[in-house]
Structure formats: structure tokens, C-alpha cells
C-alpha distance (Angstrom), angle and dihedral (degrees) to the residues before:
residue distance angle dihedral
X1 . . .
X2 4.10 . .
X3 3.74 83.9 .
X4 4.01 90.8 61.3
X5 3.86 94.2 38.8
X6 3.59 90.4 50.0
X7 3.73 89.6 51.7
X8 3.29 100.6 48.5
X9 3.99 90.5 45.5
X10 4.25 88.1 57.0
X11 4.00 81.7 54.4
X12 3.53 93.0 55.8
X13 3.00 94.5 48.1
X14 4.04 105.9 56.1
X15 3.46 83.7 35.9
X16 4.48 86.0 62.1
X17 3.73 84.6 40.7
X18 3.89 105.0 44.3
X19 4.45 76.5 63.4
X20 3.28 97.0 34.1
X21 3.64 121.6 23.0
X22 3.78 113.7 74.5
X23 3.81 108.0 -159.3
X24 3.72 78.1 48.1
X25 3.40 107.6 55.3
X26 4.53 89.6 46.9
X27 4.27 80.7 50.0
X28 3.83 80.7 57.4
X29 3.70 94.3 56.2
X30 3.76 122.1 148.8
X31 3.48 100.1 -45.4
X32 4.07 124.9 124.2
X33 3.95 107.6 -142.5
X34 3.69 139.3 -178.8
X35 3.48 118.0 -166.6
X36 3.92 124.7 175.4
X37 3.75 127.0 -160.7
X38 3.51 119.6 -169.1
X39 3.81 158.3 123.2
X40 3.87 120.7 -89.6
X41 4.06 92.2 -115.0
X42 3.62 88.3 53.6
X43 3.60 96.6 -123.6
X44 4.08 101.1 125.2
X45 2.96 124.2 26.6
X46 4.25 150.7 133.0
X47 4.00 135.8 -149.9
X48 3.70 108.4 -144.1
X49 4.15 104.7 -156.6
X50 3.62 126.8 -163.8
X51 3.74 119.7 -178.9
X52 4.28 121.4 175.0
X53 4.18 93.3 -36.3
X54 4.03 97.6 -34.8
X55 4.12 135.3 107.1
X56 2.69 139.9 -135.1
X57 4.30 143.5 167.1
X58 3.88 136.9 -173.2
X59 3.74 118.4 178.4
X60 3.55 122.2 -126.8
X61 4.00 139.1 53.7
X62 3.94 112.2 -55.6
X63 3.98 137.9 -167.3
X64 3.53 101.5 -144.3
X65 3.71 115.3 69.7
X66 3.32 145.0 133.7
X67 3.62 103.4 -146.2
X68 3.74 129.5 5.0
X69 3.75 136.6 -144.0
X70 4.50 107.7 -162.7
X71 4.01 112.7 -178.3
X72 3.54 108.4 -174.1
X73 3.91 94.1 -121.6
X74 3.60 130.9 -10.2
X75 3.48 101.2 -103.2
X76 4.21 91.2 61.0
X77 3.68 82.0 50.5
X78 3.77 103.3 47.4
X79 4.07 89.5 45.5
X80 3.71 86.6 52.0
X81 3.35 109.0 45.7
X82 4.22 96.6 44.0
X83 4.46 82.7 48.8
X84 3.59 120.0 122.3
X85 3.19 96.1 -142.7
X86 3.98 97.7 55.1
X87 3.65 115.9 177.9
X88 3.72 88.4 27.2
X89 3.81 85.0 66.9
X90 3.25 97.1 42.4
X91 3.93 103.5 41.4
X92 3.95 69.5 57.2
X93 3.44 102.0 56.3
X94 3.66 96.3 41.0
X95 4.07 94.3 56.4
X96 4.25 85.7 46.8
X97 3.65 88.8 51.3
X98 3.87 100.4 -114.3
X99 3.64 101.3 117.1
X100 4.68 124.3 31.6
X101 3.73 129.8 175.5
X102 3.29 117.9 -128.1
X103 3.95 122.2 -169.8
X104 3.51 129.2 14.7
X105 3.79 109.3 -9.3
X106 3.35 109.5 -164.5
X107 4.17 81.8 62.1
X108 3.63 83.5 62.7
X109 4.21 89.9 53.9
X110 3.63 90.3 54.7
X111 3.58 91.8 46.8
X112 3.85 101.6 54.1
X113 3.93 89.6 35.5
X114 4.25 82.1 66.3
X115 3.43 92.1 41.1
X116 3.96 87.3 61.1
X117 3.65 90.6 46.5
X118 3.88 92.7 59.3
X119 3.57 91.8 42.8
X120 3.78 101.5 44.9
């Protein structure tokens, strides 16, 4: 459950900043992006879209993405993504296992780069 909630705060949150946020909304650009977060079993899970400078966000686990995010389990995934030490944690958790990338990576890049723009 504090997996979903967090999710669905991040979408709130580039959805504030893709109106609000400047830097954000030139990150945003033209580009058309899928991006997936969710747990290996499927069970939580939210697709992050970006399409030509707009947001959008549905929860649940989706087929069409561009890029894909897949913790192990939700709790891996919440303790992760709240860390302090971010990419530490996560370089971490990808060379345990917990946490692959499916898709087109370098989607993913561009995705947590804005993510550290809204949150800075």
C-alpha cells in the first residue's frame, strides 16, 4: 500500500510541476514517453505518460511502455525510492536482483533526471 501511495504522490507531483515548474516543463520537451513502475507480480503498479509537454498517470500495470521500472515487491521498492542515498540503493538493488529495466533505458535516464528536477 505505501508503494501505491508513493506512486501516486510522484504523479502528482510532475503533474504540479509540468504547470508550474519551469526547468521542468523545457525537460519535458517534445518527447512522447511511456514509463511503467511496478512490482514483478504485477500487482502495483503506475504508467507515467508524457506526450509533447503534457502528463499524464493511470494506476495499475500496463503493456504499452516505453521503458519499464520492475521492483521485485513493493516493499524493496518503497524502501528504495524514499532512501537518501538514491542511486546508491538502487545500483544496489539492481546488482541483488530486486529492481531490472526493461525497455529502452536511456528513457528511464531522462525520466529520473526530471524527477530530480521536481524534487530538488
Amino acid at each position: 500500500m505505501k508503494f501505491k501511495l508513493l506512486l501516486f504522490i510522484l504523479a502528482q507531483k510532475l503533474k504540479s510541476a509540468a504547470k508550474k515548474n519551469t526547468a521542468y516543463r523545457k525537460h519535458l520537451g517534445l518527447l512522447q514517453i511511456r514509463v511503467l513502475i511496478n512490482t514483478a507480480d504485477g500487482k502495483t503498479g503506475r504508467l507515467f505518460i508524457f506526450d509533447k509537454g503534457d502528463f499524464s498517470s493511470v494506476s495499475g500495470t500496463h503493456n504499452q511502455f516505453d521503458v519499464a521500472l520492475v521492483w521485485a515487491d513493493a516493499e524493496t521498492a518503497f524502501r528504495v525510492m524514499t532512501s537518501k542515498t538514491g542511486d546508491a540503493d538502487t545500483f544496489r538493488a539492481a546488482a541483488e536482483g530486486k529492481v531490472r529495466v526493461e525497455g529502452m533505458v536511456p528513457y528511464l535516464q531522462w525520466f529520473t533526471d526530471g524527477v530530480k528536477l521536481v524534487m530538488a
